[in-house]
C-alpha positions in Angstrom: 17.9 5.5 16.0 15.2 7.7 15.1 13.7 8.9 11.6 11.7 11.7 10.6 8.6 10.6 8.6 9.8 12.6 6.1 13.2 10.4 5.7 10.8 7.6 4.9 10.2 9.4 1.5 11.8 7.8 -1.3 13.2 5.0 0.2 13.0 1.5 -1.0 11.1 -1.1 0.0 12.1 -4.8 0.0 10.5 -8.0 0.7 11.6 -10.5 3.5 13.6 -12.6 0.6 15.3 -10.0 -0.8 13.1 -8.8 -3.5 12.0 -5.0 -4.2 8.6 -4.1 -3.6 8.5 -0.1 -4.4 9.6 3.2 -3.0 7.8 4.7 -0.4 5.9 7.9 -1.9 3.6 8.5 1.6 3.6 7.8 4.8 0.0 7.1 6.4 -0.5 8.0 9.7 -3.1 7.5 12.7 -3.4 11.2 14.4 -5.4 10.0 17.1 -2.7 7.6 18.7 0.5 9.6 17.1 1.9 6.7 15.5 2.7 5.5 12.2 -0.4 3.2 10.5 1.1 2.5 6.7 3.5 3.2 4.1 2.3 3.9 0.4 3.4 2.6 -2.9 2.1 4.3 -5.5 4.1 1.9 -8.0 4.6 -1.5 -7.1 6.4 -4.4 -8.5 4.4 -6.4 -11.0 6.3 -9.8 -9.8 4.7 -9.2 -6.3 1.2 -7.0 -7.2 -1.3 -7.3 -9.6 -0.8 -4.6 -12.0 1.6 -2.7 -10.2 -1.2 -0.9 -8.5 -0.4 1.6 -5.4 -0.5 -0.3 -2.0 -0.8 0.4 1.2 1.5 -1.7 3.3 0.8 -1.9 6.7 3.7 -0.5 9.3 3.4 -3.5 11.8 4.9 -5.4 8.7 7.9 -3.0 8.5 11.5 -5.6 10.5 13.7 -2.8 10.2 14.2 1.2 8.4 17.8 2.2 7.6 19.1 3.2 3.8 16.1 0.8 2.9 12.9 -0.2 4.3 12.8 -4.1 5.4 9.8 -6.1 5.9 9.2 -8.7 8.0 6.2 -10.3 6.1 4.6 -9.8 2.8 2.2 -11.9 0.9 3.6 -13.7 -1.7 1.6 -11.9 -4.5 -0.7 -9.3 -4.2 -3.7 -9.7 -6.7 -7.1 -7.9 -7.1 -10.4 -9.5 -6.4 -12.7 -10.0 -9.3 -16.0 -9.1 -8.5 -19.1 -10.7 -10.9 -21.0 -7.8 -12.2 -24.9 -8.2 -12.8 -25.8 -9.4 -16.0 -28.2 -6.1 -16.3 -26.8 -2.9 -14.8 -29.7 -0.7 -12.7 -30.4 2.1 -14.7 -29.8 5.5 -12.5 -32.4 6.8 -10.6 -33.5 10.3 -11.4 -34.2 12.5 -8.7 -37.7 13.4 -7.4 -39.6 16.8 -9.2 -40.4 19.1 -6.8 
């Protein structure tokens, strides 16, 4: 069966135990080889991501597309990594006079 990329739109996206990840809102794709790369989530389910930020799942992930999108693997929760700021942010350099 084949589906337009389009078709993709909108559908839902669940997790390999059952549990709803998002709706797809675009599809990513890699022009130079003509094939699908990703599906985004710009909302995502705070039980499975961090915030509910927008996520890029990858398509090799993707078991099966139908009335829903199924996946065949997805981490068991998605969360941001923290990165340590300097204790003193660099002040801006201004650019050279001329």
């Amino acid at each position: 069966m084949l589906v337009e990329m389009t078709e993709l739109l909108g559908r839902q996206i669940y997790t390999p135990d059952g549990r709803l990840l998002g709706e797809v809102d675009n599809v990513i794709v890699d022009v130079d080889q003509s094939k699908i790369d990703g599906l985004y989530l710009d909302e995502t389910s705070p039980m499975l991501v961090e915030d509910s930020r927008p996520t890029n799942v990858p398509y090799r992930w993707v078991s099966a597309v139908n009335d829903v999108v199924l996946l065949k693997y997805f981490p068991r929760r998605v969360s941001v990594k923290k990165v340590a700021r300097a204790a003193k942010e660099e002040e801006p350099v201004a650019p050279a006079a001329r």
